[in-house]
N, C-alpha and C positions, 0 to 999 in steps of 0.2 A: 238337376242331376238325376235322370233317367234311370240309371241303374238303381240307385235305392228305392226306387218305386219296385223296380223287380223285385224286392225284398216282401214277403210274407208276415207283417208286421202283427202282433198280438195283438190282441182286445185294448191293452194298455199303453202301443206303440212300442214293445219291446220284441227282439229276436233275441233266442238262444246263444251263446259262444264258447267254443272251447277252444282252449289255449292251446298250439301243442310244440313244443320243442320241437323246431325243426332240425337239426340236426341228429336226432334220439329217435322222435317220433312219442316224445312220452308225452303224455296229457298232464300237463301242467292244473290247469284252473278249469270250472267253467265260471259264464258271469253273463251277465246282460249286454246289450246295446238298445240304445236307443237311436236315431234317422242323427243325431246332431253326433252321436258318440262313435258311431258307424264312419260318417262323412269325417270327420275331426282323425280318425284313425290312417284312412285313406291319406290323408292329406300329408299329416304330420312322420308317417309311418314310423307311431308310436301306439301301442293299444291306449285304449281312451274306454271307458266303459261306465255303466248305468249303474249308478246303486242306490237300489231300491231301499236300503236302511235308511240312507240321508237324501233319496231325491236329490240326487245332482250328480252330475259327471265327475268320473274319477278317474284321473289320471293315474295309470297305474307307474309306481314308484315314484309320484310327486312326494313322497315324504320319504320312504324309506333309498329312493334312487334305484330301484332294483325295478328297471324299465323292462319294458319288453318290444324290444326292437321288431319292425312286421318283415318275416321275409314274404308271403303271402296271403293272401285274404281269400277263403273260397265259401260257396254259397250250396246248398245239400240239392238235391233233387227234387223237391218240395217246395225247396226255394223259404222256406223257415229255420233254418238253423247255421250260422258260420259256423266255420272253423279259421283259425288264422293259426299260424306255422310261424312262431317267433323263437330270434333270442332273448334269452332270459338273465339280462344282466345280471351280474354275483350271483347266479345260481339261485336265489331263492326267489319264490313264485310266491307262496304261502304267509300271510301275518301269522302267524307260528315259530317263523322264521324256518321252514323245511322247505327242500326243493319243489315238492308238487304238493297239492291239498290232500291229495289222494292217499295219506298216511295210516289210513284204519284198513284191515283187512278182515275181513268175516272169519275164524277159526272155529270150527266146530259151535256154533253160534253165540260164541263172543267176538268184539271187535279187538282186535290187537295191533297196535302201532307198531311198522315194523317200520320206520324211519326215521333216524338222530335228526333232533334240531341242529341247523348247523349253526346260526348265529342267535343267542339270544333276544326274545322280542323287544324286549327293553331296552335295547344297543340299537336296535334298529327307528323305534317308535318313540319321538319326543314329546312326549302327551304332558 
């Protein structure tokens, strides 16, 4: 698979990703990939992504269902950073259970959540 060598792969085999609502254009998440999590995404055109907390591939919404469909995959100028352009099944992106992660805003320099949880974590995460 040639094209993921085009990819600008980190000291750790990781590249950058940011999520972003295709539809909206709002940045959802960022998160990692790895060459397997990358390829697996392509493939399945489901995001699939590296987490670095537990070292292994994460499929995103294999627990909570809240997938994120690929409308496109693109690669930076650099050729070190995706971006992929999803839907964001039931609207929430975040284990917070909020639509984007992107929930704290800098205000006169405090951070202030200007985003309602929409569904509680605990509804969603059967731990």
């Amino acid at each position: 698979m040639a094209w993921l060598d085009e990819v600008n792969w980190d000291e750790s085999g990781l590249v950058p990703v940011i999520a972003q609502e295709h539809d909206t254009g709002k940045v959802l998440m960022f998160a990692w990939m790895n060459r397997e999590a990358l390829r697996l995404t392509e493939e399945t055109q489901q995001a699939v992504y590296w987490s670095r907390s537990r070292q292994k591939l994460w499929h995103k919404g294999e627990e909570s269902g809240h997938i994120q469909k690929i409308h496109e995959i693109r690669l930076d100028c650099d050729e070190d950073v995706i971006l992929i352009r999803v839907e964001q099944v039931g609207g929430i992106a975040c284990h917070t259970g909020r639509h984007n992660c992107f929930f704290k805003k800098l205000d006169n320099q405090t951070w202030l959540i200007d985003q309602a949880v929409k569904k509680d974590p605990k509804e969603i995460y059967h731990e």
